[in-house]
Backbone and ligand atoms as CSV (ligand in chain L), in Angstrom:
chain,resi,resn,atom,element,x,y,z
A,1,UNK,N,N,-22.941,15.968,25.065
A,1,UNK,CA,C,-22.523,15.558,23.740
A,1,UNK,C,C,-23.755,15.284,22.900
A,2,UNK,N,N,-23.375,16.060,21.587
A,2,UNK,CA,C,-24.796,15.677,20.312
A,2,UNK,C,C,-24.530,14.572,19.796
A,3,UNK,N,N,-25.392,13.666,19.859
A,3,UNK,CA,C,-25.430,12.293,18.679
A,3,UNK,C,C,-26.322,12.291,17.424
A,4,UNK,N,N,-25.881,12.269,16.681
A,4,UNK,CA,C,-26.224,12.659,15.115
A,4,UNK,C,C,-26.894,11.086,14.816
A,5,UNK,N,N,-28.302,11.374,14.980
A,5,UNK,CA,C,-28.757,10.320,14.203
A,5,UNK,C,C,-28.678,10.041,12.983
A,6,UNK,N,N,-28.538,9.092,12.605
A,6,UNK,CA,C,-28.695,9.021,10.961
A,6,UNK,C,C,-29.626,8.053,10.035
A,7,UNK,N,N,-30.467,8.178,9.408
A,7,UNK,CA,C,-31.266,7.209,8.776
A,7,UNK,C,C,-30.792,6.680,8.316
A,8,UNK,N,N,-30.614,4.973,8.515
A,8,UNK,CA,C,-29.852,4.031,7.821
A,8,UNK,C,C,-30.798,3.427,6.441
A,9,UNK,N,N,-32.188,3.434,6.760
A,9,UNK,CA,C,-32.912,3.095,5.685
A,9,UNK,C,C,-32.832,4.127,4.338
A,10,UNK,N,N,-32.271,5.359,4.382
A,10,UNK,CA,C,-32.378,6.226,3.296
A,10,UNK,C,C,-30.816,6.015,2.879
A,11,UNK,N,N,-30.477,5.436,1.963
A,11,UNK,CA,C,-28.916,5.335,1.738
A,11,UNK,C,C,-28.332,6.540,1.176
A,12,UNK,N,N,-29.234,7.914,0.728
A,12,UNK,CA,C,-28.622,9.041,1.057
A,12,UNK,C,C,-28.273,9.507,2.217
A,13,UNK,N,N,-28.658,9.122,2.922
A,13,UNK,CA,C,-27.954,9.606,4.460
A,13,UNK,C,C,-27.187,8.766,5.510
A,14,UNK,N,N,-27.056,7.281,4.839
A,14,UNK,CA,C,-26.530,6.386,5.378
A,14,UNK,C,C,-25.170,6.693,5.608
A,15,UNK,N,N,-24.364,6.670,6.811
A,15,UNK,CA,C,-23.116,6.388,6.561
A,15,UNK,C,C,-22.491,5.649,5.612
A,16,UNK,N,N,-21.105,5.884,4.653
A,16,UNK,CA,C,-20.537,5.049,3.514
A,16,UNK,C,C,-19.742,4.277,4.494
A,17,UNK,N,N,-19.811,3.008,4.475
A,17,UNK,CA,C,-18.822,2.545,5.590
A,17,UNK,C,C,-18.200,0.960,4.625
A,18,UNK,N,N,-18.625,1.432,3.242
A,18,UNK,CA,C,-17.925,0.248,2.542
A,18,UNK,C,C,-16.492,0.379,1.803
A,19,UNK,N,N,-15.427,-0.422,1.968
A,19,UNK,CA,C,-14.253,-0.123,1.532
A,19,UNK,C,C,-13.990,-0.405,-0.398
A,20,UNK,N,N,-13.828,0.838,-0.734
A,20,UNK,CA,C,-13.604,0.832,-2.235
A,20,UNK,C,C,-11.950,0.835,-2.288
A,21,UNK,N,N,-11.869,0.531,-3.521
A,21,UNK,CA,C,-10.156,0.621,-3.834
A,21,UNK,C,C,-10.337,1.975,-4.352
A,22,UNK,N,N,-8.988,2.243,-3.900
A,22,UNK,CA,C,-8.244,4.031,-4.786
A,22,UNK,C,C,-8.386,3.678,-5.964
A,23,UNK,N,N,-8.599,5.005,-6.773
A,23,UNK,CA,C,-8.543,5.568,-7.900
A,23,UNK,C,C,-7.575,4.952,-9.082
A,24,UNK,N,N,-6.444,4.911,-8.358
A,24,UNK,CA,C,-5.228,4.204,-8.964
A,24,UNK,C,C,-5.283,2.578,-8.937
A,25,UNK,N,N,-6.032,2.181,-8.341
A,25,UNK,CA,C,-5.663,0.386,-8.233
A,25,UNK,C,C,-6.138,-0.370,-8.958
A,26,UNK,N,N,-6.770,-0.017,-9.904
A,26,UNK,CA,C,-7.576,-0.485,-11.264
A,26,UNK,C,C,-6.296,-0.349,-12.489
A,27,UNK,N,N,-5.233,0.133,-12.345
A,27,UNK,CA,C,-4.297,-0.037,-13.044
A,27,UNK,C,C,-3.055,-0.537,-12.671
A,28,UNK,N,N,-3.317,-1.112,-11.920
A,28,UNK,CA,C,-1.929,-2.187,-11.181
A,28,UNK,C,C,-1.935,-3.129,-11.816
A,29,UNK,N,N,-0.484,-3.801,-11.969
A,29,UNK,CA,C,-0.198,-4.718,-12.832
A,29,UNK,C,C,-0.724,-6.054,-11.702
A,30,UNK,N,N,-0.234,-6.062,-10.412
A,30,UNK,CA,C,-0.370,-7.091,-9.595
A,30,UNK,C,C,-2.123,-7.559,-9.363
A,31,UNK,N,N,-2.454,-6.230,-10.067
A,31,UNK,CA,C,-4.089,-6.860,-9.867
A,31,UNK,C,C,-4.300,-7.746,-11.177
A,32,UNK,N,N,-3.644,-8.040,-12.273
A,32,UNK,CA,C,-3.828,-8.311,-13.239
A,32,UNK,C,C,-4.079,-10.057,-12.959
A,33,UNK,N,N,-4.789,-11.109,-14.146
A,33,UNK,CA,C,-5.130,-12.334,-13.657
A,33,UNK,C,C,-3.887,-13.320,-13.708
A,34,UNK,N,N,-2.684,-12.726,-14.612
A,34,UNK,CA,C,-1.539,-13.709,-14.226
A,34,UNK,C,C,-0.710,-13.209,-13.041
A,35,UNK,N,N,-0.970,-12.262,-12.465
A,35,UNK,CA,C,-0.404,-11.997,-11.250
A,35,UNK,C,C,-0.433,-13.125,-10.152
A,36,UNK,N,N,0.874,-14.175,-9.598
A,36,UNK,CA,C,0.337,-14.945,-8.604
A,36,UNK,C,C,0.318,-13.735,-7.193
A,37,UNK,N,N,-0.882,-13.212,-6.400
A,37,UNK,CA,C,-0.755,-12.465,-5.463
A,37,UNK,C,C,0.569,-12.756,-4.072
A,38,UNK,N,N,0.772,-14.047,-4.097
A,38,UNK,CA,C,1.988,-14.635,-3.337
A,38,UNK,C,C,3.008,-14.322,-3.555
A,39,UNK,N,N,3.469,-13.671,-4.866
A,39,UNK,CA,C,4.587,-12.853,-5.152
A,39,UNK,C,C,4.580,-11.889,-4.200
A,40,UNK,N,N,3.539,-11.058,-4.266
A,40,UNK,CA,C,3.769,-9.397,-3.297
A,40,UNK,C,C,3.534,-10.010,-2.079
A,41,UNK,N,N,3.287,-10.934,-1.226
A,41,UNK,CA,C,2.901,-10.950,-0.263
A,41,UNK,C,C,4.539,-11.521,0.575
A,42,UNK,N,N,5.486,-11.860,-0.159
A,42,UNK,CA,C,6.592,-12.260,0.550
A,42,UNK,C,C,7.303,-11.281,1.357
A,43,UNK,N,N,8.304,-11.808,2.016
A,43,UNK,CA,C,8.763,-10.902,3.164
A,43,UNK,C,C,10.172,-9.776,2.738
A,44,UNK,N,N,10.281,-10.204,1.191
A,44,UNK,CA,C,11.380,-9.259,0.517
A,44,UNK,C,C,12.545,-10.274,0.367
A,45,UNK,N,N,13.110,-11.192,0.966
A,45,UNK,CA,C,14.069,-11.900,0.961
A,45,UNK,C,C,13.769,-13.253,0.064
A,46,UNK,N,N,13.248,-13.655,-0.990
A,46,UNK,CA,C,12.560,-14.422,-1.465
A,46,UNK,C,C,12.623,-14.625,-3.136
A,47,UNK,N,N,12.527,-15.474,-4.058
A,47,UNK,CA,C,12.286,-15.386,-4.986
A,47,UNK,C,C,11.336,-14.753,-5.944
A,48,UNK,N,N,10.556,-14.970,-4.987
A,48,UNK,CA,C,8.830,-14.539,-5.486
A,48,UNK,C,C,9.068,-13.216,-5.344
A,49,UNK,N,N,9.400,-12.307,-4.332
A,49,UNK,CA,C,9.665,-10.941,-3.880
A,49,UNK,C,C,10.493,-10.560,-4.449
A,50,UNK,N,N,11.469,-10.727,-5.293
A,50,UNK,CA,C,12.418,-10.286,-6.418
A,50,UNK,C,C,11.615,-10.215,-8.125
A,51,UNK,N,N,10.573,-10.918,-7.954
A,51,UNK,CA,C,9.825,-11.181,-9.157
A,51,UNK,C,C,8.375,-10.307,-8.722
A,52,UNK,N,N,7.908,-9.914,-7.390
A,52,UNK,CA,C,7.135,-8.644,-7.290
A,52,UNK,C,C,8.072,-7.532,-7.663
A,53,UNK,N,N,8.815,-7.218,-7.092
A,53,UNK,CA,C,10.066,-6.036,-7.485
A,53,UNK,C,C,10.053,-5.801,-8.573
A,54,UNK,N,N,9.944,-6.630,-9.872
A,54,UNK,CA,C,10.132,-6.499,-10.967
A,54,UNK,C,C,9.142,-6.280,-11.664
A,55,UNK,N,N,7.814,-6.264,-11.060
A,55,UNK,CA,C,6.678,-6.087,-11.700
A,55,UNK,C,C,6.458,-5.196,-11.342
A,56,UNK,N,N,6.733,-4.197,-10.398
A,56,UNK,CA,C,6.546,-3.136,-9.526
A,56,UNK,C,C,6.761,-2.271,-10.891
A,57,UNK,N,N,8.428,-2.526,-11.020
A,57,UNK,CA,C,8.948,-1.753,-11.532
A,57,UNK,C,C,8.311,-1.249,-12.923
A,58,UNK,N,N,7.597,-2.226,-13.419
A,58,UNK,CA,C,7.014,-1.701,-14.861
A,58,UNK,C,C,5.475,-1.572,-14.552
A,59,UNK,N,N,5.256,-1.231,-13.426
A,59,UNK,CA,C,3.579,-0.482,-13.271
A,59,UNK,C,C,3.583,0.464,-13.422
A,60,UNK,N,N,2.595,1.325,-13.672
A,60,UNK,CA,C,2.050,2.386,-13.951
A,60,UNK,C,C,1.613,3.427,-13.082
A,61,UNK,N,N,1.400,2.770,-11.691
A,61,UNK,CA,C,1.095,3.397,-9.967
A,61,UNK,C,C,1.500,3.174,-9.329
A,62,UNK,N,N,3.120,2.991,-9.975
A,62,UNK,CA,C,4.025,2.559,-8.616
A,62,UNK,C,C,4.503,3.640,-7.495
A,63,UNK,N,N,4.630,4.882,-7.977
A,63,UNK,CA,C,4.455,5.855,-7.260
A,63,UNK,C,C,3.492,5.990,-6.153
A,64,UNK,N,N,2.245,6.357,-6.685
A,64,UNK,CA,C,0.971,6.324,-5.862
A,64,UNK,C,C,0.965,5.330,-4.653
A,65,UNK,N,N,1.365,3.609,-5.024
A,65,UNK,CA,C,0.842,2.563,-4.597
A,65,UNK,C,C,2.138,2.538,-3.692
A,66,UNK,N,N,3.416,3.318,-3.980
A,66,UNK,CA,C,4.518,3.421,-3.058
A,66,UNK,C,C,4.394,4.249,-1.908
A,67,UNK,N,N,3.440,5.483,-2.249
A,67,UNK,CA,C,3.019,6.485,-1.158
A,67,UNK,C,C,2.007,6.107,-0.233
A,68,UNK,N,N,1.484,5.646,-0.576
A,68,UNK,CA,C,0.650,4.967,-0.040
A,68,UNK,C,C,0.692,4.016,0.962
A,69,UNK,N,N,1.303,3.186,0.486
A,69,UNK,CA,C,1.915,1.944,1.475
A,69,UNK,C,C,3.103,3.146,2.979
A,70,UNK,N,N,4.082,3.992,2.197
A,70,UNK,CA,C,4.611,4.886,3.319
A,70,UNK,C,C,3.560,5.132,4.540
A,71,UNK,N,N,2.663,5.891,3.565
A,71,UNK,CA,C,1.519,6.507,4.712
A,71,UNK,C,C,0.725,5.702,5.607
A,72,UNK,N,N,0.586,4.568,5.310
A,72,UNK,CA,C,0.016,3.816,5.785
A,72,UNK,C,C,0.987,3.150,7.278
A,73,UNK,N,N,2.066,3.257,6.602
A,73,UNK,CA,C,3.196,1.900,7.571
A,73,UNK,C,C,3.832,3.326,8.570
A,74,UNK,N,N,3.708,4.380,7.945
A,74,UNK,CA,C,4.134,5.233,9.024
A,74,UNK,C,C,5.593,4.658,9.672
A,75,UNK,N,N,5.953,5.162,10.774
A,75,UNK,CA,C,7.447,4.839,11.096
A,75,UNK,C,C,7.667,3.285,11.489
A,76,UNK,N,N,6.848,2.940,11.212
A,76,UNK,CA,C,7.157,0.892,11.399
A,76,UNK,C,C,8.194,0.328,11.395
A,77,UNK,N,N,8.669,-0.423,11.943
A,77,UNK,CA,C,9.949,-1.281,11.987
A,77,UNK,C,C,9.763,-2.054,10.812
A,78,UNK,N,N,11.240,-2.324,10.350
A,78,UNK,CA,C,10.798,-3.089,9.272
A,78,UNK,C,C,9.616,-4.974,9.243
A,79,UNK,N,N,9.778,-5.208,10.792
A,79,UNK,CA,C,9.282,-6.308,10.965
A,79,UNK,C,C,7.799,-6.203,11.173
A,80,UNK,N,N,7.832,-5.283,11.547
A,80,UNK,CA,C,5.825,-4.566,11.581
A,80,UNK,C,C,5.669,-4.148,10.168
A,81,UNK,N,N,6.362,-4.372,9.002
A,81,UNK,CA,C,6.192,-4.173,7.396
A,81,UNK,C,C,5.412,-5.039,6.614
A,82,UNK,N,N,4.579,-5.309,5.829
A,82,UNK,CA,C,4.792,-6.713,5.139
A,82,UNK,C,C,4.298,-6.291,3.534
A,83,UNK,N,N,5.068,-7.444,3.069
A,83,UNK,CA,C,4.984,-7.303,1.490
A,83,UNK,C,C,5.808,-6.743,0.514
A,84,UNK,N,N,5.720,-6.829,-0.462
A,84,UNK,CA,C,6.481,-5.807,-1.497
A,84,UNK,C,C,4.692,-4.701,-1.565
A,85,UNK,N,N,5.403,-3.561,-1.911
A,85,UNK,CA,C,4.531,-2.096,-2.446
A,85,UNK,C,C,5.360,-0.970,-2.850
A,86,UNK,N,N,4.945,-1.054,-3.720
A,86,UNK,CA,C,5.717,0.007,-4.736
A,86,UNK,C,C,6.907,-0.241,-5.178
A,87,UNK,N,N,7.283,-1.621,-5.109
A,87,UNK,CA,C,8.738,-1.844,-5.795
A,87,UNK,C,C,9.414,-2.153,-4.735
A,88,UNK,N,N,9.279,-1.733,-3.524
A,88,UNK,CA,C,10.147,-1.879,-2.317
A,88,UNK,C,C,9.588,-2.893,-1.173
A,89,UNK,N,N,10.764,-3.451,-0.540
A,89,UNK,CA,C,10.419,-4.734,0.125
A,89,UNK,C,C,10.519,-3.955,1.797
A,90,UNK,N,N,9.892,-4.571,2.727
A,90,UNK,CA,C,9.890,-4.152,4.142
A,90,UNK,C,C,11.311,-3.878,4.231
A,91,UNK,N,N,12.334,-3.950,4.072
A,91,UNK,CA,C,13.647,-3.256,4.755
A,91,UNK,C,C,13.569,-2.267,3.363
A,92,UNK,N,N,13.440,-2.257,2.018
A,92,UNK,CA,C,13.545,-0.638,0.959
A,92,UNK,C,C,12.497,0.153,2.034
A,93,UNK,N,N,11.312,-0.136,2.289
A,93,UNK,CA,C,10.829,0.523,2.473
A,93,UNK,C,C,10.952,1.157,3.831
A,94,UNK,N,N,11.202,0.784,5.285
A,94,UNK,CA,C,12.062,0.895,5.984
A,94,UNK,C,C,13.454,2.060,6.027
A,95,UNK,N,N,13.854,1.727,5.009
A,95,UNK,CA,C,15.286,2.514,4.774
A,95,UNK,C,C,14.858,3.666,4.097
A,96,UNK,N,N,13.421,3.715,3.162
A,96,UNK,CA,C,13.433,5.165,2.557
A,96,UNK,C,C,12.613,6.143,4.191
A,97,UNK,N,N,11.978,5.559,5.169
A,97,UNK,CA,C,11.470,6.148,5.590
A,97,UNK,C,C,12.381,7.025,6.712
A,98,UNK,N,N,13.513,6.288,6.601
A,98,UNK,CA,C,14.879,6.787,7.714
A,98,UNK,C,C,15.381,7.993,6.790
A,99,UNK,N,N,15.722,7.365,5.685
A,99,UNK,CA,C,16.564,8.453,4.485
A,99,UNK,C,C,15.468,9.773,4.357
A,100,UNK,N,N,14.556,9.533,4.343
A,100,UNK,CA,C,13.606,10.963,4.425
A,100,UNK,C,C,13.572,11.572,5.785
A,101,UNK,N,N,13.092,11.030,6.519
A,101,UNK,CA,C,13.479,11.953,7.839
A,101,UNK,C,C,14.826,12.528,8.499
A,102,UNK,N,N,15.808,11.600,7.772
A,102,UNK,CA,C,17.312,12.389,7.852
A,102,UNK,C,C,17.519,13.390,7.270
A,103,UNK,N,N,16.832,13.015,6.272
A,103,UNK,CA,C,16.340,14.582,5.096
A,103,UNK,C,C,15.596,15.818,5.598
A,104,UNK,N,N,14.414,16.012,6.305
A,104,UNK,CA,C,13.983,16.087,6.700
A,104,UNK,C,C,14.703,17.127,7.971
A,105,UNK,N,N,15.312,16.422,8.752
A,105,UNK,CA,C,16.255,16.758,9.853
A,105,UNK,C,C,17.405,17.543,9.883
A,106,UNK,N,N,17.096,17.653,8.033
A,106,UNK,CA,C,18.938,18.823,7.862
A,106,UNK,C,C,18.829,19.682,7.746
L,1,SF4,S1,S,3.649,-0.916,-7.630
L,1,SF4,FE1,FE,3.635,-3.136,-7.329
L,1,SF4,S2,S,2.398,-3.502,-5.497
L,1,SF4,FE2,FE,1.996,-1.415,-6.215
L,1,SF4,S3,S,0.198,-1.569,-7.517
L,1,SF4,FE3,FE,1.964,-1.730,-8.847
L,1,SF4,S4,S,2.414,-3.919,-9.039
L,1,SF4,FE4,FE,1.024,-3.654,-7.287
């Protein structure tokens, strides 16, 4: 096996190993400064998580930030879920990933 050295002192050749946000997340409403982040972080059954839902709904990358979260959670149970993303709470999101692969399956 080849091991690829790499000069860490030349930061052109450094590995990038720092985490940037997507393209899209600079226009999220939840990033905004009256956003309380404890809204999205509830488990969907919640007050606060009915009031992420609703902010979802009038973002601008809710799409993106909905695909995203899919790809990420992959076939997860809804209890291996967490948060609201993209408008949808661990069981929406859960249920679209069944409804597509039933789709999927026809
Ligand atoms: S859809 Fe919701 S969770 Fe996703 S970026 Fe927009 S406000 Fe945030």
């Amino acid at each position: 096996m080849t091991v690829e050295l790499r000069n860490v002192a030349n930061p052109a050749t450094a590995p990038d190993t720092i985490a940037r946000p997507l393209d899209w997340q600079d226009q999220a409403l939840c990033a905004r400064p009256d956003a309380d982040p404890d809204w999205w972080a509830a488990d969907g059954k919640t007050t606060d998580a009915t009031r992420a839902v609703q902010w979802c709904h009038a973002c601008p990358v809710r799409q993106q930030c909905l695909e995203d979260a899919m790809r990420r959670e992959g076939n997860a149970r809804e209890h291996h879920r967490q948060g609201v993303w993209g408008g949808l709470t661990p069981f929406g999101r859960r249920a679209l990933y069944v409804a597509r692969k039933q789709a999927d399956a026809a």
